[in-house]
C-alpha positions as CSV (number, residue, x, y, z in Angstrom):
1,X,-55.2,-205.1,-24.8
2,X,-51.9,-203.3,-25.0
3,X,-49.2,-205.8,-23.3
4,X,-48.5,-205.0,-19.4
5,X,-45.2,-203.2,-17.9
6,X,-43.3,-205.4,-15.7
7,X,-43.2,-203.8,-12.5
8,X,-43.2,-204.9,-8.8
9,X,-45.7,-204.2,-6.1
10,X,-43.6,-201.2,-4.1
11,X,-43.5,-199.6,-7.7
12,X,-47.3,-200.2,-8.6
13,X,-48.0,-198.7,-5.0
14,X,-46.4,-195.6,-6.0
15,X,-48.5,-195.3,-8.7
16,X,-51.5,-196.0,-7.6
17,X,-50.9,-193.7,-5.1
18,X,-50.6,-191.3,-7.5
19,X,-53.6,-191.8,-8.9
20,X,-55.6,-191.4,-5.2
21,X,-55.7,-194.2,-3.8
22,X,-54.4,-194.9,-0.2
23,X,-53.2,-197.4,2.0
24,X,-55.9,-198.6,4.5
25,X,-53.9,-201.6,5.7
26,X,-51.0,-204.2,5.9
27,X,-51.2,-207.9,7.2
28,X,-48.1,-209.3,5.7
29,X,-47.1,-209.1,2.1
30,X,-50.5,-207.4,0.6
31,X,-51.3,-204.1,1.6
32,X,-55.1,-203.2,1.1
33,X,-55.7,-199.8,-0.8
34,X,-58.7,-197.7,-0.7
35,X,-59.8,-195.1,-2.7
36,X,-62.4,-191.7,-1.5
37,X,-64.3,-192.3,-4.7
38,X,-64.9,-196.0,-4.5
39,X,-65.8,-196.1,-1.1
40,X,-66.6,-199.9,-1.1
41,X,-63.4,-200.8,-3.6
42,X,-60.5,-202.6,-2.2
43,X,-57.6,-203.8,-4.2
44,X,-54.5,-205.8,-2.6
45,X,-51.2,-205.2,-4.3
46,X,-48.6,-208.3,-3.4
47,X,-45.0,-207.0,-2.4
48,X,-42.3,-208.4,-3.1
49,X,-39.2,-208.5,-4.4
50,X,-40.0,-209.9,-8.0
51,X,-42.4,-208.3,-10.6
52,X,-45.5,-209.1,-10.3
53,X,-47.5,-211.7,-12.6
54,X,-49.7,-210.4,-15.5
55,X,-52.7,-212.0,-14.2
56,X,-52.3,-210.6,-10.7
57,X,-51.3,-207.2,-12.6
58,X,-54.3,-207.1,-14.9
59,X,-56.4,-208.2,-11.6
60,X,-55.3,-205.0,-9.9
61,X,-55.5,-202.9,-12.5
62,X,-59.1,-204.2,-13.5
63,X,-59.9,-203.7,-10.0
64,X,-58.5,-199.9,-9.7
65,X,-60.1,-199.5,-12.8
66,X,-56.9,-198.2,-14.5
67,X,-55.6,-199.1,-18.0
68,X,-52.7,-200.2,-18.9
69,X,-51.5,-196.7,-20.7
70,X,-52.5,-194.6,-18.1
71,X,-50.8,-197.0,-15.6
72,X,-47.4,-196.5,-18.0
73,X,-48.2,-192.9,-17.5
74,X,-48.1,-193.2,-13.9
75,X,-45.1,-195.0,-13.7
């Protein structure tokens, strides 16, 4: 697996959003994204004001079924 960009959640959000999904809701720091194709797929992306941690990264991505090129793409 190619090694993950550091980035922080307001950046990933942008780039998921890119990529279709949207935000459904915010409760704090996560905000809960949805996407029109996976209508039963949720993924929470952490915000703040520090790059995220690979694990939670490669969670995300895993869950927005996104790999880590297309995400560098995106960004």
């Amino acid at each position: 697996m190619p090694k993950l960009p550091q980035v922080n959640g307001e950046r990933l959000l942008r780039a998921l959003r890119k990529e279709g999904w949207q935000i459904d809701r915010t409760r704090g720091s996560p905000f809960i994204l949805v996407h029109a194709k996976y209508p039963t797929r949720t993924i929470a992306v952490p915000v703040h004001n520090r790059p995220l941690k690979a694990g939670t990264l490669a969670a995300i991505l895993k869950g927005a079924d996104i790999t880590p090129e297309r995400l560098r793409e995106l960004l």
